[in-house]
C-alpha positions as CSV (number, residue, x, y, z in Angstrom):
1,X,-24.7,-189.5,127.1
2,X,-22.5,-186.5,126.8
3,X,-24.4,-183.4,125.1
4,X,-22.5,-181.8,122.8
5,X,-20.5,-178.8,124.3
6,X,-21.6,-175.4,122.6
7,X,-18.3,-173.2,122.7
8,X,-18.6,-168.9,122.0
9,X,-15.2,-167.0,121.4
10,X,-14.9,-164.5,123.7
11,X,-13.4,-160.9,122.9
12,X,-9.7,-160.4,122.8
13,X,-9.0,-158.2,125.4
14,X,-5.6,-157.3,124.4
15,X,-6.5,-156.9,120.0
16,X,-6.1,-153.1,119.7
17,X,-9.2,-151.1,118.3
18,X,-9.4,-148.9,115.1
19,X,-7.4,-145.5,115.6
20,X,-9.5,-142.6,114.8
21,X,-8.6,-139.5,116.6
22,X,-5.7,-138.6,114.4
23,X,-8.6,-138.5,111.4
24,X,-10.6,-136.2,113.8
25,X,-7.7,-134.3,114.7
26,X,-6.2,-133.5,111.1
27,X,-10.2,-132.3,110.5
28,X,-9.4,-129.9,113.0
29,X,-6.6,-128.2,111.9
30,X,-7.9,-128.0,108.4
31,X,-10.9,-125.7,110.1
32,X,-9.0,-123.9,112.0
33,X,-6.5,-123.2,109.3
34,X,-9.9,-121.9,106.9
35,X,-10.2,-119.6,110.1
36,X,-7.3,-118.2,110.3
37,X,-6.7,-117.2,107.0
38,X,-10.2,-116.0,106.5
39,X,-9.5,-113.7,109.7
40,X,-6.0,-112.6,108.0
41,X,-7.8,-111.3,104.8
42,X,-10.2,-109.6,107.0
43,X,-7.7,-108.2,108.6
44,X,-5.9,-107.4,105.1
45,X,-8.9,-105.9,103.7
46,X,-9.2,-103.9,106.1
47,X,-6.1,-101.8,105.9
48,X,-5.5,-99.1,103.5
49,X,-3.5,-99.7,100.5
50,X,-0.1,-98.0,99.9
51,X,-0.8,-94.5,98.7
52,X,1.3,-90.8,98.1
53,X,-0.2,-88.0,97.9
54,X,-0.9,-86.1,94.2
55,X,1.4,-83.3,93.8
56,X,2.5,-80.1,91.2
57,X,5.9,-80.3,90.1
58,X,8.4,-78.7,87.6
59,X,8.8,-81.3,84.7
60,X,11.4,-81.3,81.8
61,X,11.4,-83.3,78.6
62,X,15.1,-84.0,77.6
63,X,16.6,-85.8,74.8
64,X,19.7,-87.4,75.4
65,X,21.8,-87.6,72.6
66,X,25.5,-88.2,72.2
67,X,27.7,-86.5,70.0
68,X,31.6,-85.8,68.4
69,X,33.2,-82.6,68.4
70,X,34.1,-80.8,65.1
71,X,35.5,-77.9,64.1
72,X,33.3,-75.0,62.4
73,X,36.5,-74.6,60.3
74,X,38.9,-76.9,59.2
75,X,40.7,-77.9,56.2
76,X,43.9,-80.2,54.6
77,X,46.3,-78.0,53.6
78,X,47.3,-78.9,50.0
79,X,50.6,-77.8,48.0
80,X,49.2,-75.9,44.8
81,X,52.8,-76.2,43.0
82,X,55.7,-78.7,42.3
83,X,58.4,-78.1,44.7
84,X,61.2,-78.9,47.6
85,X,59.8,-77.7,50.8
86,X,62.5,-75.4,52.4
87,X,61.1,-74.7,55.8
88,X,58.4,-75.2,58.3
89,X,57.8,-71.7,60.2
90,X,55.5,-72.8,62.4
91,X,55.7,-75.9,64.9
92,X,52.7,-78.0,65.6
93,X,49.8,-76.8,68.1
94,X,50.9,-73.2,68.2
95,X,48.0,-70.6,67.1
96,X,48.6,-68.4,64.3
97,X,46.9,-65.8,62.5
98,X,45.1,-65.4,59.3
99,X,47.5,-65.0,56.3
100,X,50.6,-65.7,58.6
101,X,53.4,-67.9,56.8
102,X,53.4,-71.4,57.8
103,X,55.6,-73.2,55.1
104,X,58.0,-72.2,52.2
105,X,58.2,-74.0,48.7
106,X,61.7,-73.2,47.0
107,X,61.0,-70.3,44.7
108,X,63.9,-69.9,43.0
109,X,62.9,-71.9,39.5
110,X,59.0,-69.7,39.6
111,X,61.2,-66.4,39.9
112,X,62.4,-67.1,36.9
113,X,59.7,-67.7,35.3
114,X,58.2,-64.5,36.7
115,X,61.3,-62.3,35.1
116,X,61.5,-64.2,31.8
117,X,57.2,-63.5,31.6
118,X,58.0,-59.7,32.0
119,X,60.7,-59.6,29.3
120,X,58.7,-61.6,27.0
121,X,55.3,-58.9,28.0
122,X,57.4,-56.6,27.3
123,X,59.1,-57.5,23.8
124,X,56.0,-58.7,22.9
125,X,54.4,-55.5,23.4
126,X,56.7,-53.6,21.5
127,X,56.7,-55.4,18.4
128,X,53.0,-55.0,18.4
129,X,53.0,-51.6,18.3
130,X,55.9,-51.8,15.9
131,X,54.0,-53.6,13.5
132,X,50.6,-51.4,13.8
133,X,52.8,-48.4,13.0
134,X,54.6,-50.3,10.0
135,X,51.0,-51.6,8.8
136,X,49.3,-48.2,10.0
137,X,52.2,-46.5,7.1
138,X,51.6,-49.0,4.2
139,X,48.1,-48.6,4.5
140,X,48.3,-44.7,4.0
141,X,50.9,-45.3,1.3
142,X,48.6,-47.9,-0.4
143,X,45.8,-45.4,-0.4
144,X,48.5,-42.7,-1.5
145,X,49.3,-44.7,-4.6
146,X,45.9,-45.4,-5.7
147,X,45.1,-41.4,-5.7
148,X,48.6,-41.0,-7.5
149,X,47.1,-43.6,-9.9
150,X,43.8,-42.4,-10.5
151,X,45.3,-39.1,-11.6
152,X,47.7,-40.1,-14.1
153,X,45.2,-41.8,-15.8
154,X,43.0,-38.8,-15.5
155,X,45.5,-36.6,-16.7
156,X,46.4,-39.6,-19.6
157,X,42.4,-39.6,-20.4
158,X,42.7,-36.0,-20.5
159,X,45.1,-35.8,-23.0
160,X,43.4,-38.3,-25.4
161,X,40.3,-36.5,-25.1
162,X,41.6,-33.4,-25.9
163,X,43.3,-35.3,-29.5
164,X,40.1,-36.8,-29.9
165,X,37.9,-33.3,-30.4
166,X,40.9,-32.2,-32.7
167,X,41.1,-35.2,-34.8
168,X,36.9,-34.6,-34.9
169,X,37.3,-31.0,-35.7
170,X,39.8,-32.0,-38.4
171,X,38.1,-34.9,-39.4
172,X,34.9,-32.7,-40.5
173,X,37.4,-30.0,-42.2
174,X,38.6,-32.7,-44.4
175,X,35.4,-33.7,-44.8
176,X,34.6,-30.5,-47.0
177,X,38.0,-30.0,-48.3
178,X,37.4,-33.9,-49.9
179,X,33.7,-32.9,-51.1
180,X,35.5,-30.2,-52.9
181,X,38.4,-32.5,-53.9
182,X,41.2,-30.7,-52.4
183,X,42.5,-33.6,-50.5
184,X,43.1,-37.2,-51.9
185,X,40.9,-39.8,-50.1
186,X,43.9,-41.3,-49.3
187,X,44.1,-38.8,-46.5
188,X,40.5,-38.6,-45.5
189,X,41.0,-41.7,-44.9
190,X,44.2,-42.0,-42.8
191,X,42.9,-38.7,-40.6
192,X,39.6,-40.8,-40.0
193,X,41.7,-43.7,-38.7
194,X,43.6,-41.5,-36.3
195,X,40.2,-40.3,-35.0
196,X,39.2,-44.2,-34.5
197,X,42.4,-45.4,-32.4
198,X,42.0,-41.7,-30.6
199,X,38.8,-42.9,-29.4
200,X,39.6,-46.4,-28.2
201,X,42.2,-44.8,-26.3
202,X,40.4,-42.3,-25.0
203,X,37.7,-45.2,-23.9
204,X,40.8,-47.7,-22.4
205,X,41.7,-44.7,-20.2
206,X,38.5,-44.1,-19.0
207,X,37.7,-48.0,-18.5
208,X,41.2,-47.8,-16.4
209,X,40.1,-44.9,-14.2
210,X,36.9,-47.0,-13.3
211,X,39.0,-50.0,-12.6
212,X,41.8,-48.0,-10.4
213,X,38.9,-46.7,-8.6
214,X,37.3,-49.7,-8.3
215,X,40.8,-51.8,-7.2
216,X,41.3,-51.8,-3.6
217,X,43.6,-54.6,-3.5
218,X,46.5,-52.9,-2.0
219,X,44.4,-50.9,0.0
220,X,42.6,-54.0,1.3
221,X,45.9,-55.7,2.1
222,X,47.0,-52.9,4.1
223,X,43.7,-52.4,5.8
224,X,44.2,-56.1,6.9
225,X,47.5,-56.1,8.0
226,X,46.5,-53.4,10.3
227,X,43.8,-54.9,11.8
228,X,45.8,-58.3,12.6
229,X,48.6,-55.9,13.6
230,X,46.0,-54.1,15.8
231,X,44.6,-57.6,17.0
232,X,48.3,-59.0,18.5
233,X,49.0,-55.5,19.7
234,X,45.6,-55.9,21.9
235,X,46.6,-59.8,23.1
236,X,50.0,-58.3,24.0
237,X,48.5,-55.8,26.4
238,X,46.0,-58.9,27.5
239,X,48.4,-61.5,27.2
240,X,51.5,-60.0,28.7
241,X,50.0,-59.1,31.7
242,X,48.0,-62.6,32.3
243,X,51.3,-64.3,31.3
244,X,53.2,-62.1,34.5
245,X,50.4,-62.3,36.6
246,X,50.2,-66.5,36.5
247,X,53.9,-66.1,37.3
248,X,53.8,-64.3,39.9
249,X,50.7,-66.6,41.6
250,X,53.0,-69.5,41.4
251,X,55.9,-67.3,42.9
252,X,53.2,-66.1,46.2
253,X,52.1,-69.7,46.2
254,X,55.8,-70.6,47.2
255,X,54.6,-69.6,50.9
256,X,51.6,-71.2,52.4
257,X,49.8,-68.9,54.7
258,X,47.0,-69.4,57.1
259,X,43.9,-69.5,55.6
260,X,42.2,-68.2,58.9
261,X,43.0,-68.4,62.8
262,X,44.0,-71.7,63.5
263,X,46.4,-74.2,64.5
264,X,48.4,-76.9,62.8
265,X,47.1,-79.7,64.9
266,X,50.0,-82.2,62.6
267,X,52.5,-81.1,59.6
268,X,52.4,-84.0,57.2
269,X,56.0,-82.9,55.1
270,X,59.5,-82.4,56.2
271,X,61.9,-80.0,55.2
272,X,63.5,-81.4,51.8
273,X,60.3,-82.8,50.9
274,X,59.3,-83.0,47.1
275,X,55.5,-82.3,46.5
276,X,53.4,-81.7,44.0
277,X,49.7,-80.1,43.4
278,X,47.6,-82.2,46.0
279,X,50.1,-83.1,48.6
280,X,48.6,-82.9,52.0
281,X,50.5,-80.9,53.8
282,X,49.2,-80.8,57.2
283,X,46.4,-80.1,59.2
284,X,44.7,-76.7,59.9
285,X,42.0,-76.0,62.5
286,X,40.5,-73.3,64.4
287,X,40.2,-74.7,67.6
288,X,38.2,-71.6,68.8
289,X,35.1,-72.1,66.7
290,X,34.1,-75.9,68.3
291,X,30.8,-77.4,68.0
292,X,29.4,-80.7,69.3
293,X,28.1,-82.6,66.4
294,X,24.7,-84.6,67.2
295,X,22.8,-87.5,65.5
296,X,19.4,-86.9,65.9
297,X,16.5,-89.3,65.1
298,X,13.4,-87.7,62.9
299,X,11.3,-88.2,65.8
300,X,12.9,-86.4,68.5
301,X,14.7,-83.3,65.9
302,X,10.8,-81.6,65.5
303,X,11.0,-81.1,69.3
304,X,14.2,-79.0,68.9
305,X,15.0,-75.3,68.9
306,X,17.6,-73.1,68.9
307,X,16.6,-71.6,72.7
308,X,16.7,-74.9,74.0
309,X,18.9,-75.0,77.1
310,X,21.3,-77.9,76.7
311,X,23.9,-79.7,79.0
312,X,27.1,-81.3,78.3
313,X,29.1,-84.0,79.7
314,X,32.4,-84.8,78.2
315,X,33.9,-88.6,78.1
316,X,37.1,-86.9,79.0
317,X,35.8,-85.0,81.8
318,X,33.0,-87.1,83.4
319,X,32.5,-84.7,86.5
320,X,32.6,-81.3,85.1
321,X,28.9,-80.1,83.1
322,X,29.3,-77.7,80.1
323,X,27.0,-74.8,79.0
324,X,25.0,-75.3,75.4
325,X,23.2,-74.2,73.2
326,X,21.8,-75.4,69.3
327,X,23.3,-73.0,66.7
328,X,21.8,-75.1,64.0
329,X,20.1,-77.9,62.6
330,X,19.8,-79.7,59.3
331,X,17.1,-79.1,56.9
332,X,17.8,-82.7,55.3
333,X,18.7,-86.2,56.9
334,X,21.2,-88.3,56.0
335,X,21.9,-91.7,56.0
336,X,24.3,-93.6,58.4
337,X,26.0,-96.8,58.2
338,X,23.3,-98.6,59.3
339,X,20.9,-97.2,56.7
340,X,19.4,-95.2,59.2
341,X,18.1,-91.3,58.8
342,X,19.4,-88.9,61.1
343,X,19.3,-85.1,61.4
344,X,22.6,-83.5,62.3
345,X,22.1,-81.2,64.9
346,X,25.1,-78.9,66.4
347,X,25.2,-77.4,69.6
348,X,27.9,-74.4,70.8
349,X,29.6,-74.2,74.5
350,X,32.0,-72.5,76.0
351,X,35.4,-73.8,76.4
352,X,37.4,-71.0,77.8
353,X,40.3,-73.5,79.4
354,X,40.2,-75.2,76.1
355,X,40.3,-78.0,77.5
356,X,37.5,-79.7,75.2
357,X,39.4,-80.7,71.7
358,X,37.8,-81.7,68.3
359,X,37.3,-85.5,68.2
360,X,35.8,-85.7,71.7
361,X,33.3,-87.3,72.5
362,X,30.2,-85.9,74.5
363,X,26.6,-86.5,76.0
364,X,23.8,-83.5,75.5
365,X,20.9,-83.1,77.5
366,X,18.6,-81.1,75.3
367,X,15.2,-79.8,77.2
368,X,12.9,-79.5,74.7
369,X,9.9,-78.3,77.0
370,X,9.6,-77.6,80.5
371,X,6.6,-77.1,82.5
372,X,6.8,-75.2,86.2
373,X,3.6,-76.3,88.5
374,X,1.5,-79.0,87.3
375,X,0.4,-82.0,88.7
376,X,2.5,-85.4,88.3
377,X,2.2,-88.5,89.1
378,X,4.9,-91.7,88.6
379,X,4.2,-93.4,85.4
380,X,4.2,-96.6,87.0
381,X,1.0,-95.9,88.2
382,X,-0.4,-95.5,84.5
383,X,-2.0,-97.7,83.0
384,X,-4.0,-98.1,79.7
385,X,-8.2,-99.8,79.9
386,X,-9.7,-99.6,76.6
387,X,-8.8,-96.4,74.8
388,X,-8.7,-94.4,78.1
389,X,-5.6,-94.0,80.8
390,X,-6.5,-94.7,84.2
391,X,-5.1,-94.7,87.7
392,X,-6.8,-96.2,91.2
393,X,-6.9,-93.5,93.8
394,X,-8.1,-94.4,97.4
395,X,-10.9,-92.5,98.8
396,X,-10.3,-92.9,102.5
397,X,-13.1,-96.5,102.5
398,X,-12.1,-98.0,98.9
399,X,-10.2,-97.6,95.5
400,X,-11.8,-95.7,92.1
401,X,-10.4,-95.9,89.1
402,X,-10.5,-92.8,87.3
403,X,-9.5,-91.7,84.2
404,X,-7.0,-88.9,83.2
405,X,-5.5,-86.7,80.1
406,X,-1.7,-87.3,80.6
407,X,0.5,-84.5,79.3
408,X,4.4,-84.4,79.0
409,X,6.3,-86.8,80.8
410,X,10.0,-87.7,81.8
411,X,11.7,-90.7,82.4
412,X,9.9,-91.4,85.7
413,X,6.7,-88.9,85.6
414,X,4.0,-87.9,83.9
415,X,2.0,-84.8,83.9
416,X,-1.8,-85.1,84.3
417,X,-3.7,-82.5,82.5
418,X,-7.1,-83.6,83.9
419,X,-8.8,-86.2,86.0
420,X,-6.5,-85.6,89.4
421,X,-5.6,-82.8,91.6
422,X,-2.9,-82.1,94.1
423,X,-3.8,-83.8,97.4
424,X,-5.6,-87.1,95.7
425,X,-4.7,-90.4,97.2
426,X,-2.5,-91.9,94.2
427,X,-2.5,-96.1,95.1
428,X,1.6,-97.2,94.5
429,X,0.8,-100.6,95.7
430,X,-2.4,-102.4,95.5
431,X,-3.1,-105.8,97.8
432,X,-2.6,-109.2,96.7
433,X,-4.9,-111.8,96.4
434,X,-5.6,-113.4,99.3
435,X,-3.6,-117.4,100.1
436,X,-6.5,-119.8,99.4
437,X,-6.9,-122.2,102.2
């Protein structure tokens, strides 16, 4: 009997195996990388960072500010009077001098005016003192006439007086002569009447000498005829005058003069114009008196002083630096478009070629403060920990961080007050952190 066969699979000779040397070999790199860039940052470490030396230096604080040019004089002419201009004596852009004639207004119609106001001054005048003598004469005569009065009626009081002790004297002597019946009543009685209308007489006159005495009418009259008369004699010697006078301003306001040394930088009339009081007539400037007119912020204007040395660039003259100084600075802001406050601030400069013109525009340099010898450092290498400033020096082995007391600085550096000295080893550029693996 067959046995049954017992049959084993043998190994595949040519089945490939598992790869593992690319696992083993990836392992590999991986620790040699680790190695290599642990051995670069050791290598890193231990270089010294980029440093500069601490230094003194001069530093200046400046305040750029840009600015117009103005004119420290300059004004519109304007016609004062109604009038056809007759001639323009002085062309535009040519200097002149103070009170030199730089336009004509006709005259003819204010010289009239002028002759007329010193015939009427005149005229007036006399009939003034015309009418002061005339009132001066009935007030004597007025006071004549009341003397003249007061003695007739004296003289008529007088009289009646003098009838009125007879008639008494008479009246008494009858008086007996009836007691004695010598005389008829009848002529007592008629004598004793005469007496009685003697006396009221005699009293009328007297009550008319207290009244002449008393009357000043006339006199009053007078007296107040001369005082007007005394009044218009005083407003003709006022009046007359003032009247020629205002004439003969409109006459010298015919010409329009130079109110100072300028230039008419534009005329704004023509010959045969018409204009009236407020016509611009042109414009008037000194160009000699030229200031550069700055907008300065309430921050920076404290800083500013009339010593400080300033610099100017012109837009129109990019390359060539000008000379300042501040002449003067506002007490009080003002406000610009933007609702901002500013100080105005002006600054002078020479300008001998005259070259620089009002309207200009220009770029001051003001240095505020300026400090010769201290010691600087960039003020990228600032920075702020906590309340303190610090900076990272390098001691020869390893970096401190110390802190300073910055003083002024510029646009690029800063003065240290304390904390560094010259020679230090400022770090510009610290390391990096190293690649991680």
């Amino acid at each position: 009997m067959n046995s049954p066969l017992t049959t084993e699979k043998t190994p595949d000779l040519n089945r490939e195996r598992p790869r593992k040397r690319p696992v083993i070999l990836l392992g590999s790199l991986l620790i040699v990388a680790g190695i290599g860039a642990m051995f670069w940052w050791s290598q890193r470490s231990s270089q010294a960072p980029s440093t500069q030396a601490v230094t003194r230096q001069t530093l200046r604080e400046i305040i750029d500010v840009s600015g117009v040019v103005m004119s420290e004089q300059e004004v519109q002419l304007k016609a004062t009077i109604s009038g056809t201009v007759t001639a323009r004596l002085v062309p535009e852009n040519q200097a002149v001098k103070s009170g030199q004639t730089l336009l004509r207004i006709d005259p003819n119609s204010y010289q009239l005016q002028l002759e007329q106001a010193n015939v009427n001054a005149q005229a007036n005048l006399r009939q003034a003192e015309t009418e002061v003598a005339n009132a001066r004469q009935a007030l004597t005569e007025a006071e004549k006439n009341k003397g003249l009065n007061v003695r007739n009626l004296q003289l008529q009081a007088d009289r009646v007086r003098n009838q009125v002790t007879y008639l008494t004297q008479e009246l008494a002597r009858n008086r007996s002569l009836l007691d004695q019946e010598a005389i008829p009543r009848q002529t007592y009685d008629n004598q004793k009447q005469q007496l009685e209308q003697a006396q009221i007489e005699l009293k009328s006159a007297l009550e008319a000498i207290s009244r002449t005495r008393r009357n000043e009418t006339e006199i009053v009259t007078a007296r107040t005829r001369l005082t007007q008369a005394q009044t218009a004699l005083t407003d003709a010697r006022k009046q007359g005058p003032t009247n020629v006078a205002v004439a003969r301003d409109s006459v010298i306001k015919t010409t329009v003069a130079a109110p100072f040394n300028g230039t008419i930088t534009a005329w704004n009339v023509n010959r045969g114009d018409y204009v009236t009081p407020g016509t611009n007539l042109g414009r008037f400037i000194d160009l000699t008196s030229l200031r550069l007119r700055l907008a300065v912020n309430e921050l920076d204007v404290p800083k500013i002083k009339a010593s400080n040395p300033v610099e100017i660039v012109f837009d129109a003259y990019p390359d060539t630096p000008y000379k300042g100084q501040v002449s003067w600075i506002s007490e009080a802001s003002i406000t610009e478009a933007d609702n901002v406050q500013i100080f105005p601030v002006k600054l002078t400069f020479a300008n001998p070629d005259r070259r620089i013109k009002p309207g200009m525009s220009g770029d001051a340099r003001i240095t505020v403060q300026e400090k010769t010898n201290v010691v600087a450092i960039p003020i990228a290498a600032v920075r702020k920990s906590g309340k303190n400033f610090v900076v990272d020096i390098w001691d020869g082995k390893a970096k401190q961080e110390v802190v300073v007391e910055p003083g002024i600085n510029t646009d690029t550096l800063l003065e240290i007050r304390k904390g560094l000295k010259p020679g230090d080893q400022l770090i510009v550029d610290t390391p990096t952190d190293p690649p991680k693996p």
